[in-house]
C-alpha positions in Angstrom: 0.0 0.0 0.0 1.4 3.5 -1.0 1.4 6.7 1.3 -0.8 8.4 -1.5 -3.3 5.4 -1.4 -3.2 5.9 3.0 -3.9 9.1 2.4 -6.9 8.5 0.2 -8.3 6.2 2.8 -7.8 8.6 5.9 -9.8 11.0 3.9 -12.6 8.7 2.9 -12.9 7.2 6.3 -12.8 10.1 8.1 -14.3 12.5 6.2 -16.7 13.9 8.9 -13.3 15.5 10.9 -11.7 16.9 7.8 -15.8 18.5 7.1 -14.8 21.9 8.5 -11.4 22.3 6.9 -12.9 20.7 3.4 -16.4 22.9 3.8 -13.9 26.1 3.5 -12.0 25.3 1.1 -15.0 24.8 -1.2 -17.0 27.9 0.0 -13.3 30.1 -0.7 -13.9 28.6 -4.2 -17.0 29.1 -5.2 -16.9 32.7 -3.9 -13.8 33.5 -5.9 -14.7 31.8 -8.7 -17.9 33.4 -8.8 -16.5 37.2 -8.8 -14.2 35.6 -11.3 -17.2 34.6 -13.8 -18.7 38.1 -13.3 -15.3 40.2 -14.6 -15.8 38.0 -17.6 -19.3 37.4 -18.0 -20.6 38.2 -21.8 -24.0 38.7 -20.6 -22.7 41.9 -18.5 -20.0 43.3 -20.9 -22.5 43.6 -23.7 -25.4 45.3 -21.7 -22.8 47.9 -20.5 -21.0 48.1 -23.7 -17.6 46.8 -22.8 -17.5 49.1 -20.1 -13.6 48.9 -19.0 -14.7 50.2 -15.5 -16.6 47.1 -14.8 -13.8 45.0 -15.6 -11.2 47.6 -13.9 -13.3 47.4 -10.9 -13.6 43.2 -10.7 -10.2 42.8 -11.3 -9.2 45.5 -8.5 -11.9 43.8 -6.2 -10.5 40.2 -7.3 -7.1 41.1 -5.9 -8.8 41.8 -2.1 -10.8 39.2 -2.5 -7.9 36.3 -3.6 -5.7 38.0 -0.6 -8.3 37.3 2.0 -9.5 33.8 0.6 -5.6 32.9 1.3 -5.8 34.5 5.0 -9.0 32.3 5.5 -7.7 29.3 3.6 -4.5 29.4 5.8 -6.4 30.0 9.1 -8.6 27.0 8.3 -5.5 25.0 7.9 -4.4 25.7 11.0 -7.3 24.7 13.0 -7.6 21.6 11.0 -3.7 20.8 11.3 -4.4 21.8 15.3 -7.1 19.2 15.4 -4.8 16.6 14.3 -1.6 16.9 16.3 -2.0 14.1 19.0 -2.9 11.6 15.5 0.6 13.2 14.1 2.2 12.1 17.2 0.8 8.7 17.7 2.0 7.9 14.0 5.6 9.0 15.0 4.9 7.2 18.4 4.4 3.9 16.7 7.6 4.6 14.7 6.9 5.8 11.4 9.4 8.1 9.8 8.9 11.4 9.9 9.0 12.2 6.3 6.7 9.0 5.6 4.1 11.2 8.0 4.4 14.6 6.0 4.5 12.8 2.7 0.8 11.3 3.9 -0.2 14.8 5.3 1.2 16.2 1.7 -0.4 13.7 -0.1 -4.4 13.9 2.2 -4.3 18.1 1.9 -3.6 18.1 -1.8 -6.1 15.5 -2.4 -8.8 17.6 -0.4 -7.6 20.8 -2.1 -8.1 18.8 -6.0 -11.3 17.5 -4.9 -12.7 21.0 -3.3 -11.5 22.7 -6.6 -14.0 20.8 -8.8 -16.9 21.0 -6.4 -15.9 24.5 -5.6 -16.0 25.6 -10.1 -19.4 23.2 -10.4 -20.7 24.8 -7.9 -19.4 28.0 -9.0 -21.0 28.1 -12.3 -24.3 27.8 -11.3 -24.2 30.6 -8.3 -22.4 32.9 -11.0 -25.7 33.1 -13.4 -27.5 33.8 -10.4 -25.3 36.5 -9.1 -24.9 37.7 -13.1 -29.0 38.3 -12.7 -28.6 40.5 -9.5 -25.8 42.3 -10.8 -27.5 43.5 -14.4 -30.7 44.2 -11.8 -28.9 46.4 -9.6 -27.1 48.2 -11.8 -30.9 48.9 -14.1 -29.6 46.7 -17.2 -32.3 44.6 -19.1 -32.2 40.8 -17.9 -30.6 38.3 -20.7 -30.6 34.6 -20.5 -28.0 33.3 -21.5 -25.6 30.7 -19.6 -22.2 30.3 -20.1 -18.8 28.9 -18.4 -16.3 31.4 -18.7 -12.7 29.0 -19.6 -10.7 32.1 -18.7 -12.7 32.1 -15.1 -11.8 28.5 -14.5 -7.4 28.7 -15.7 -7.8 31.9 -13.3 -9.2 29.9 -10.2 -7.2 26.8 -10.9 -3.8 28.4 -11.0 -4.7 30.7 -7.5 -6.1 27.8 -5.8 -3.1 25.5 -7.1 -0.5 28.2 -5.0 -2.6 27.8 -2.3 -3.0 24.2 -1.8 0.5 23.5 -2.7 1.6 25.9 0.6 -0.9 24.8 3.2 -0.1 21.2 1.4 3.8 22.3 2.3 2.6 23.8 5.4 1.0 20.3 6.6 4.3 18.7 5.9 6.7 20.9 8.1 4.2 19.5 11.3 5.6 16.5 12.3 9.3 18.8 11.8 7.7 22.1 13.8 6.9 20.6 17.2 8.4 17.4 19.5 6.5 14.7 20.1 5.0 15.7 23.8 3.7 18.9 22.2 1.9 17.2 19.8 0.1 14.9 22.4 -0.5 18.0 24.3 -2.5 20.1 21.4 -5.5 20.4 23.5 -4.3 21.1 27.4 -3.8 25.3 26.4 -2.2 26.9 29.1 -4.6 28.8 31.1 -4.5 31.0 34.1 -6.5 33.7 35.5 -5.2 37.5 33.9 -4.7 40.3 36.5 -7.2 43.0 36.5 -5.6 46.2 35.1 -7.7 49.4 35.8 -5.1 51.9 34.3 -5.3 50.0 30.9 -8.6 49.3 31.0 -9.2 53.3 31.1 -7.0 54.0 28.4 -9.0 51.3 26.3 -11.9 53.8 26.4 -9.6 57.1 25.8 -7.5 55.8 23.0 -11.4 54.9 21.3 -12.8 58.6 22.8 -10.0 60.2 20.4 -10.6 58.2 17.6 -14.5 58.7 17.5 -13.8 62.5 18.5 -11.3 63.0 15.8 -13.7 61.1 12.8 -16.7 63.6 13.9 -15.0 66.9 13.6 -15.6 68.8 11.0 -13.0 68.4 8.3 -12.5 72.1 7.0 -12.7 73.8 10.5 -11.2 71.4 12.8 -7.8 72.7 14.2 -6.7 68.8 15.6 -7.1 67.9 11.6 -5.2 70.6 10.8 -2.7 70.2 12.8 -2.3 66.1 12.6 -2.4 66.9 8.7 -5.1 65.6 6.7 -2.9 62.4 5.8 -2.1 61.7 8.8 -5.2 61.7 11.0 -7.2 59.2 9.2 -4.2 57.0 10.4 -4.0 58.4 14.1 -8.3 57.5 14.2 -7.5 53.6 13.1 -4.7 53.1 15.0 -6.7 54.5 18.1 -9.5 52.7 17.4 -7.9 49.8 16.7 -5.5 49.8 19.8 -8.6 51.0 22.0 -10.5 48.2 21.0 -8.0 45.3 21.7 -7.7 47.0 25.0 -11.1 47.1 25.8 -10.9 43.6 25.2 -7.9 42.1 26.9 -8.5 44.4 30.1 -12.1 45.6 30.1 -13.7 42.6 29.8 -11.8 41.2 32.9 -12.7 44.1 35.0 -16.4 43.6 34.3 -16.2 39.2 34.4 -14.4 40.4 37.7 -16.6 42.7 39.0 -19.2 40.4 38.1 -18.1 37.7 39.8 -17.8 40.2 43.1 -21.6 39.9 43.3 -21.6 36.9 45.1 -25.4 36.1 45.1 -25.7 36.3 41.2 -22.4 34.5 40.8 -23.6 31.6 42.7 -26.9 31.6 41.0 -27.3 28.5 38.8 -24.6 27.5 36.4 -22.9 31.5 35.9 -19.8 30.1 38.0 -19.1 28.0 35.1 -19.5 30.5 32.2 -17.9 33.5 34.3 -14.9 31.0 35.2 -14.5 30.2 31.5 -14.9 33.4 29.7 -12.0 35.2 32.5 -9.9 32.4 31.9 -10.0 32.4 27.8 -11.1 36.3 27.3 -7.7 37.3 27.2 -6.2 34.9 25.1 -9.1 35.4 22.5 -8.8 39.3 22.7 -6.7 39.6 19.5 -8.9 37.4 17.5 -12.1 39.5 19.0 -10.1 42.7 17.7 -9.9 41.4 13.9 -13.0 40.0 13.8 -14.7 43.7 15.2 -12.5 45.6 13.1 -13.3 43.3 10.1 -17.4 43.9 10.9 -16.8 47.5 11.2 -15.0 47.5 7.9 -17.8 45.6 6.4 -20.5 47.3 7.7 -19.3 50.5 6.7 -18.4 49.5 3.3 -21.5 48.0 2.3 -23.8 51.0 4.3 -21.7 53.6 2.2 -22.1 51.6 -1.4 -26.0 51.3 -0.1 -26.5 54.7 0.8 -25.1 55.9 -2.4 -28.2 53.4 -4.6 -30.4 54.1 -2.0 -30.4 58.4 -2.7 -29.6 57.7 -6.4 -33.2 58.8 -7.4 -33.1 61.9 -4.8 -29.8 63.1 -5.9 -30.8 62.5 -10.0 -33.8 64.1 -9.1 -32.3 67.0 -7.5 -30.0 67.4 -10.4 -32.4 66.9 -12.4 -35.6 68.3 -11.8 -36.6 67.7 -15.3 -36.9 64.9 -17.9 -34.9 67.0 -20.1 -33.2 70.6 -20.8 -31.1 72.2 -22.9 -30.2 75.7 -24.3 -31.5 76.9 -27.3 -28.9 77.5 -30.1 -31.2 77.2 -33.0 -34.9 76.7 -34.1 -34.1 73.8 -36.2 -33.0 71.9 -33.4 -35.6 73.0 -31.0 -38.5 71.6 -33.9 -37.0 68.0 -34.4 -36.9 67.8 -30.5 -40.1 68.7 -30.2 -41.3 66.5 -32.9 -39.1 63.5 -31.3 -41.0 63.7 -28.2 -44.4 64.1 -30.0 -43.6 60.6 -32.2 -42.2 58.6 -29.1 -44.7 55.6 -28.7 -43.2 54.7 -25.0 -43.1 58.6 -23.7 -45.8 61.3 -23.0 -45.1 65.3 -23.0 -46.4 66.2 -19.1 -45.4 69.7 -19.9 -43.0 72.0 -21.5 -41.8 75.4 -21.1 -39.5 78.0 -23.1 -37.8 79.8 -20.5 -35.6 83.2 -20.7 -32.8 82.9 -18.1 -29.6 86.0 -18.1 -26.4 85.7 -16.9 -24.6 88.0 -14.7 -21.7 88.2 -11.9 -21.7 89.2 -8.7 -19.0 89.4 -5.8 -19.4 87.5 -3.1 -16.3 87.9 -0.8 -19.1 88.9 1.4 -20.8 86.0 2.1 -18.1 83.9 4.1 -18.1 81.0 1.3 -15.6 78.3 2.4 -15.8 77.4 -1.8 -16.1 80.6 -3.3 -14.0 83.7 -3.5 -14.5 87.1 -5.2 -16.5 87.2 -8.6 -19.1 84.2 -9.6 -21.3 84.1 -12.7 -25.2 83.6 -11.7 -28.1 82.2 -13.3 -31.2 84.8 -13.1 -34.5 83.4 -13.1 -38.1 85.4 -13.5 -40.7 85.1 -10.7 -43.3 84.1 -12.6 -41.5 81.2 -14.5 -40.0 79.9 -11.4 -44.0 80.2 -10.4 -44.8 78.3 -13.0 -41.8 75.4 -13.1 -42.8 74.7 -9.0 -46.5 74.8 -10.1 -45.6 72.1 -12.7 -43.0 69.8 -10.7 -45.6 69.8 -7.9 -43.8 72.2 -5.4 -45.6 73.3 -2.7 -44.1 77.3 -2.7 -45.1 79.8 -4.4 -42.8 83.0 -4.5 -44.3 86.9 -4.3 -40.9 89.3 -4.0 -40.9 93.1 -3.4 -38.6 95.4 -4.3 -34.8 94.6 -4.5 -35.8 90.5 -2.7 -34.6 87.8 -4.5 -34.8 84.0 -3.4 -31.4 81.8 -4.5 -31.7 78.1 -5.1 -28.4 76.3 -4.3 -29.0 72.5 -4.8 -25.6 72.2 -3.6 -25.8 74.2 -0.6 -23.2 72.9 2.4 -23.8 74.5 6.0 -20.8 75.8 7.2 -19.0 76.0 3.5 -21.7 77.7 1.2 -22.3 81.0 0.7 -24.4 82.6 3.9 -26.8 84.0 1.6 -30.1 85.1 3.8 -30.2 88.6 4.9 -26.8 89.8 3.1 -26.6 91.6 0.1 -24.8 91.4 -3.5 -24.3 93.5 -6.3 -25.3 91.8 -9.8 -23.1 93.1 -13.1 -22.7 92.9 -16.5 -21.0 95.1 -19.0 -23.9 97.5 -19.1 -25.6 97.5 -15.9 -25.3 96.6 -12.2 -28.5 95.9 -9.4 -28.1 95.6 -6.3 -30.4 92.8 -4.9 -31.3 91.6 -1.0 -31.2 88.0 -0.3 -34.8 87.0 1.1 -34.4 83.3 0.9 -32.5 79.8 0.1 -33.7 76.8 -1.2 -32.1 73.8 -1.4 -32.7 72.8 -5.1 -33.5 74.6 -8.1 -36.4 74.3 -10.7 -33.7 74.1 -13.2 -31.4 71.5 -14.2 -28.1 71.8 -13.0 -25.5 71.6 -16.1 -27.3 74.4 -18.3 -27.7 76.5 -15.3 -24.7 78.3 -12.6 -26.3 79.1 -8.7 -30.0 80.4 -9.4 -31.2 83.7 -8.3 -35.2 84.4 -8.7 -36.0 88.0 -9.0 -38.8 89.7 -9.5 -40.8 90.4 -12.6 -40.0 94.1 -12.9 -36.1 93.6 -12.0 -35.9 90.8 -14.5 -37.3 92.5 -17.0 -35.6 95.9 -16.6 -32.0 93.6 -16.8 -33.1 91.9 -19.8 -32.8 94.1 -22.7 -28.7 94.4 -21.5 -27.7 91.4 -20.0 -26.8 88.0 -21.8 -29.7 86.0 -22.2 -30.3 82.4 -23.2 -33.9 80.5 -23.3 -34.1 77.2 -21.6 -36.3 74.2 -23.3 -37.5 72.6 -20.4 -39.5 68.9 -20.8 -40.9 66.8 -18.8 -41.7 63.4 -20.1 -43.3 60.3 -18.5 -41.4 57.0 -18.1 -38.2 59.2 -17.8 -36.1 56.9 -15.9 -36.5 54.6 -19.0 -36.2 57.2 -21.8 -32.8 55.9 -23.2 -33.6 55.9 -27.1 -35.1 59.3 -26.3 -31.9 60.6 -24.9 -29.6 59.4 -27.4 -31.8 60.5 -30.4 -32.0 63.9 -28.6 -28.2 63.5 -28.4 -27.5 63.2 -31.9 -29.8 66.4 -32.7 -28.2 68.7 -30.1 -25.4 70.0 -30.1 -22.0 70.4 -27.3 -23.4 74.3 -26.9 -26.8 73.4 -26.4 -25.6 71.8 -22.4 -28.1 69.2 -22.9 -29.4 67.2 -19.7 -31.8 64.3 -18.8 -33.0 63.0 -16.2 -32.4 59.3 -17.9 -28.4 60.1 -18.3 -27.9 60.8 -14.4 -29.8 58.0 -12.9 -28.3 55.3 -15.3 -25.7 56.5 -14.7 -25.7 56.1 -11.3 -27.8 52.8 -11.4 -24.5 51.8 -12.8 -21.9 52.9 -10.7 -23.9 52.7 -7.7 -25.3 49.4 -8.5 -21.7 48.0 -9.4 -20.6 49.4 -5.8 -22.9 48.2 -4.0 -22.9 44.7 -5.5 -19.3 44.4 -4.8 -19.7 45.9 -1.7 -22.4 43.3 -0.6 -20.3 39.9 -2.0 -17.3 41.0 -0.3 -18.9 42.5 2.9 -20.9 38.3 2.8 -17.5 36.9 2.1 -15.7 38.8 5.4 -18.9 38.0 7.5 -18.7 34.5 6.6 -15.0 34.4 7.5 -15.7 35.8 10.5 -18.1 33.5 11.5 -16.6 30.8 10.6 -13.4 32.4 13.0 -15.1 32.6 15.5 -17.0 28.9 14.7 -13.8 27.4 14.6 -12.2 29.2 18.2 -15.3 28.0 19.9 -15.2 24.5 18.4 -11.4 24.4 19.6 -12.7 25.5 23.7 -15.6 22.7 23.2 -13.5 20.0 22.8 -11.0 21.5 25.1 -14.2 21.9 27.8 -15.5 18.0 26.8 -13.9 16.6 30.6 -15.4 19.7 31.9 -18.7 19.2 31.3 -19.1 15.7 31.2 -18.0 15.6 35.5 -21.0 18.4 35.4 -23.4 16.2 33.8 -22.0 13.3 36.1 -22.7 14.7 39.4 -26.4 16.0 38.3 -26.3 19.0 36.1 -28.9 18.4 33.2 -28.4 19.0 29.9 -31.2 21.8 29.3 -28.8 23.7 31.8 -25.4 22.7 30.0 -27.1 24.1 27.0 -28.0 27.5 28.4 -24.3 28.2 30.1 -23.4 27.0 26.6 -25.6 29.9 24.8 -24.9 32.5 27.2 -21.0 31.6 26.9 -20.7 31.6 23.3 -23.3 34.9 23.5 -20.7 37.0 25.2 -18.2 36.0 22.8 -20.3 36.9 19.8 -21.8 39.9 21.3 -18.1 41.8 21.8 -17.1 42.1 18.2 -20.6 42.7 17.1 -21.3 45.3 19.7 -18.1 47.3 19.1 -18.0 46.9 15.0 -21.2 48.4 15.0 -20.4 50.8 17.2 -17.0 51.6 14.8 -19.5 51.6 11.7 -21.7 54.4 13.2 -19.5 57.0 14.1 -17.5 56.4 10.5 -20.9 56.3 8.8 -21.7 59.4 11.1 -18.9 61.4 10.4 -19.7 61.1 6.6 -22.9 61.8 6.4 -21.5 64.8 8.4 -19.1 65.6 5.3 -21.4 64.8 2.4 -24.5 66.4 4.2 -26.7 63.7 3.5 -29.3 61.8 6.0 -27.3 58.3 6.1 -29.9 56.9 8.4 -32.3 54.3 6.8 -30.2 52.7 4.4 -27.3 52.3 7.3 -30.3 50.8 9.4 -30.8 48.2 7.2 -27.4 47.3 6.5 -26.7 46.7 10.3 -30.3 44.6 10.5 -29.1 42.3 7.4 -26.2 41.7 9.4 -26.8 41.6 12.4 -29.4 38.9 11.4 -26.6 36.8 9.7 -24.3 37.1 12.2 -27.0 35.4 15.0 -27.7 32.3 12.5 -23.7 31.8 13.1 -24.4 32.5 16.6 -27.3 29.7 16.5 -25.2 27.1 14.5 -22.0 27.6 17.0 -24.1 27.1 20.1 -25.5 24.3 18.7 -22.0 22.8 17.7 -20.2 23.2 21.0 -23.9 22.1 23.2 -23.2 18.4 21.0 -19.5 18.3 21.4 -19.6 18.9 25.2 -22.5 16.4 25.3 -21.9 13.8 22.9 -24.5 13.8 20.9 -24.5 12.5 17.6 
């Protein structure tokens, strides 16, 4: 019998202990090989044209994504090769040579690692169509049916997962060279003792975090810490605080509080909570660095994913504010304006809801006055009548209605930031042109305009008699405003209308802004959302595997407890409060993480990050409780036995 042929029995025999080890490698395959067949799906290149930013952004996001596969991959290894230490040792007890024993280790990984390949690319290529439909959904692109195996998908996963099994194949063999033969037998006796309460650090735990959240919500542009730490260097200053904080909080924190908790004496001796309170204060410290990855990872993840989701999420508020209507351009001729019109007349799929010719003039103004963080000196303005601003609100169903006296005029800055815009209400400016200057009163400021934004500068509306004793002098263009229904599907209408119009005419739709950012948005959030699943499986599984290592560990413990009367619905509910604690930590504090970063830029981009952030954290959080329920469940029939 040869080693190879050992090796192939070991495996079949015992498959159920290599599960774990084998499960991961195939899930790290499919995943990869998945995001693989999306950078080279047909399907998606022609619906967006070839687009090389799609295929840019896959292979940028394959990069992380192979990188952090390995990381898991390895770390998998490692428990498995852990598990199997004291069999190691009884092969070398029994006097086989060591390289016989890493030849057969060589020889069962590599086997493992051929056979999770194939299962991993089967299974691959049917998740990929089914990721292919979510991706052309998200990011507004008609569905297509079509399936195909991409070949350059499957030489790309072969030759990455290849490396990788060939080193943790390599790795397997160095075992029986890396440890003597009493440290192998001795795998599962860890080396525990109790860790010495330390108030001091546990203080600075909650400091070092107290800068790093203080630090991300200041105000970028008027902060004097940013401006002094330099705007390179503080984003650095806020992670390693954070980061360092939250290892602290949980090597030191965490025994203050199991300590103080164990203080209170008649809680403490309350049921079972000596045995999970004993537990946790021995193993909290030793599990603190793996705690710290895993809430930094969530934070990470939950941050990513909230941003790319925030960004779809407002798509249709921020096209809309952009674009308040279907389409608009500046006139440059009749012609053009008549085949426009007669486009939109002929379209079978679109309806005219209304359309206006509106006279806008162009003038500067200085606004040193005005404390603008973005502007300085002399800006051109856009200036609008009363009565057509009347009547483009009255149209886009605006509830306000403008009536200015005198010198008033109302602005509309879509684009208006507190604390950097222009302070407009209550100051005054001087509007010019070659001919004539009027001084006008700021009344009012709206946060969007009536207008769409690329034909048009900042908005002023004036009223009636102003406007029309600047218009004979100042520079004036008419606006062809349209609205049209069905306008978030009007792309033959917009590229027809493209081809008509001219590079002077500043034409806009509402169709080219949101598929536009249907597609960048979409693409963001989709990657986003695989890779954010991808690190919250790997951290699950982390922590699964940790857990699963203190079971067996705890399997003597708990079986004298069952011995001298302890039942097993009570075994099972130290278990779940146990495990609970550990799960809680990471979650508790990667949330926590997630808010103030998600906090401190909806801050900067002055946007209400609040729902879609919400449901991020729910998703997750909801996720992360089914690997709470399957670890619990694990460890309750390891320390019990049952099958």
């Amino acid at each position: 019998m040869t080693l190879f042929s050992i090796a192939r029995k070991n495996i079949r025999k015992n498959f159920m202990n290599y599960f774990l080890y084998f499960a991961s490698m195939i899930f790290s395959i499919v995943i990869y090989f998945t995001f693989v067949s999306l950078k080279y799906d047909t399907t998606i290149q022609s619906a967006s044209d070839g687009s090389p930013k799609i295929s840019s952004a896959f292979s940028g996001a394959s990069v992380v994504l192979m990188i952090f596969v390995a990381i898991f991959i390895w770390y998998s290894n490692s428990f498995f090769t852990r598990k199997r230490k004291k069999e190691v040792g009884l092969y070398s007890l029994l006097g086989v040579r060591k390289k016989q024993i890493g030849r057969m280790l060589f020889y069962e990984n590599f086997l493992m690692g051929i056979l999770a390949l194939i299962i991993g690319i089967v299974l691959g290529s049917a998740l990929s169509q089914f990721f292919v439909m979510i991706l052309m959904k998200a990011m507004g692109y008609e569905l297509l049916n079509q399936f195909s195996i991409s070949l350059s998908a499957v030489t790309n996963t072969v030759i990455v997962f290849m490396i990788i099994t060939l080193i943790t194949s390599f790795q397997g063999y160095r075992l029986i060279y890396r440890f003597k033969l009493i440290e192998l037998f001795r795998a599962d006796q860890e080396h525990e003792r109790e860790p010495k309460v330390s108030w001091i650090t546990a203080l600075i735990s909650l400091i070092l975090i107290g800068i790093g959240y203080w630090l991300a919500l200041q105000n970028l542009l008027q902060s004097k810490a940013w401006a002094t730490l330099g705007y390179m260097m503080t984003p650095l200053v806020i992670l390693l605080t954070v980061i360092l904080g939250t290892y602290f909080l949980f090597s030191t924190l965490t025994v203050v509080m199991l300590k103080l908790s164990r203080a209170r004496k008649k809680s403490y001796w309350k049921g079972m909570n000596i045995i999970g309170t004993s537990q946790l204060l021995y193993r909290i410290k030793g599990n603190a660095r793996t705690l710290t990855i895993i809430a930094v990872l969530s934070a990470t993840t939950l941050t990513a994913v909230g941003t790319a989701y925030s960004f779809y999420y407002n798509n249709r508020s921020n096209t809309e504010l952009a674009n308040p209507n279907s389409m608009m351009f500046i006139v440059t001729d009749d012609g053009s304006v008549k085949k426009v019109e007669d486009l939109i007349a002929n379209s079978a799929d679109h309806k005219l809801r209304y359309h206006q010719s509106v006279p806008v003039l162009e003038m500067n103004a200085d606004i040193s006055g005005l404390e603008s963080v973005f502007y300085e000196g002399e800006i051109a303005f856009t200036i609008l009548s009363e009565h057509d601003f009347n009547q483009l609100a009255d149209a886009q169903s605006r509830d306000e209605k403008l009536s200015l006296q005198g010198n008033e005029v109302v602005v509309l800055d879509p684009s208006y930031m507190e604390g950097m815009s222009p302070e407009y209400v209550g100051k005054s400016i001087t509007l010019t042109d070659k001919q004539q200057q009027q001084q006008v009163t700021f009344k009012a400021m709206h946060k969007y305009n009536v207008l769409n934004q690329r034909a048009v500068y900042i908005t002023i509306v004036v009223s009636d008699e102003i406007f029309d004793k600047l218009q004979p002098k100042a520079i004036t263009n008419t606006l062809e405003v349209y609205s049209i229904t069905g306008q978030d599907k009007a792309k033959t209408l917009t590229a027809d209308m493209n081809k008509i119009l001219p590079d002077e005419a500043k034409f806009s739709s509402f169709y080219d802004t949101y598929s536009k950012g249907m597609e960048a948005f979409g693409l963001m959030m989709f990657m986003g959302g695989f890779l954010g699943l991808v690190f919250l499986a790997a951290t699950g599984s982390i922590i699964y595997f940790k857990q699963l290592t203190e079971a067996s560990a705890d399997k003597g413990r708990y079986l004298i407890l069952h011995k001298i009367g302890v039942n097993k619905g009570e075994i099972r509910k130290t278990v779940a409060k146990q495990v609970g604690f550990i799960f809680a930590l990471p979650l508790i504090a990667g949330i926590a993480h997630c808010a103030v970063a998600l906090s401190a830029l909806s801050n900067l981009m002055h946007t209400n990050l609040a729902i879609p952030v919400v449901i991020c954290m729910g998703v997750y959080t909801c996720i992360y409780l089914i690997y709470y329920a399957l670890t619990v469940n694990a460890y309750y029939r390891i320390v019990t036995n049952v099958k």
